[in-house]
Steps between C-alpha positions, in 0.01 A plus 500: 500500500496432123783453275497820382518675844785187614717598155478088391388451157137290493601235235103393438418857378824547315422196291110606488616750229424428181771316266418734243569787710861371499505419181569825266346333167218438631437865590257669329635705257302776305574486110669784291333750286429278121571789237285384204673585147325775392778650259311564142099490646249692411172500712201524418357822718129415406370550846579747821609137680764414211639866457542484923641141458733572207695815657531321836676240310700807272572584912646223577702461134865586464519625184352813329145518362392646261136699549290630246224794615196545336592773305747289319797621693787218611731516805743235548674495864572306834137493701595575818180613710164412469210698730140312471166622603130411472546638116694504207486854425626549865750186489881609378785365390853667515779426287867578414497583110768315343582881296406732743671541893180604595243242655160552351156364687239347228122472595360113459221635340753692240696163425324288132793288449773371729815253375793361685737612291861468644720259606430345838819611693457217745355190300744191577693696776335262765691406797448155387625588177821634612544202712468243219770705326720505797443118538612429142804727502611329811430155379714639182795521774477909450614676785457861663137493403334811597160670496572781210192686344439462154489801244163619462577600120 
């Protein structure tokens, strides 16, 4: 009969585990999402690779862009969907138009210009961030500290 099947604990495999395995800071821990600031850039779409490259990073922005089509036309809005494919012609984006309630799709192969143009809603609103705040309040001997949003403007 082993220890399992007799109920008593077997010390030698208990200890067998690794320490790190009890240790929780020595988990491995994935890292968080880096945002890069991309507030105020203008790519350079020269290339099918930088035009894909560019809107998955307008994707992945907070703010509104700001696209210009080749036929000079500009639409400024929240980039919400993007739909690739083996082309641009047949690649979309979708957006909300920052003066229309409409969303609008826009061809890759449509798009000459494309600028980040609004304010990154999110920059410095890191849960890191919040917590060095929260640290220097309380080391300021404020009290009833609380998580409150900030106004987005």
């Amino acid at each position: 009969m082993t220890g399992k099947e007799s109920g008593h604990i077997d010390h030698e495999a208990a200890q067998a585990v690794p320490h790190a395995a009890a240790n929780p800071d020595a988990l491995e821990v994935a890292p968080g999402t880096a945002h890069e600031h991309l507030e105020g850039w203008i790519p350079q779409l020269a290339s099918d690779e930088e035009i894909r490259a560019a809107l998955e990073k307008a994707f992945d922005y907070r703010g509104d862009v700001t696209i210009t089509r080749k036929d000079g036309a500009k639409i400024e809005g929240y980039l919400f969907d993007r739909r690739t494919a083996a082309t641009l012609q047949d690649s979309v984006v979708r957006l909300f138009p920052k003066t229309a309630h409409e969303k609008i799709s826009i061809s890759y192969a449509d798009i000459a210009a494309l600028a980040f143009t609004g304010r990154d809603t999110a920059a410095g609103k890191s849960w890191e961030t919040w917590m060095k705040k929260y640290a220097a309040k309380k080391a300021a001997g404020e009290t009833n500290i609380a998580l409150e949003p900030e106004p987005l403007d």
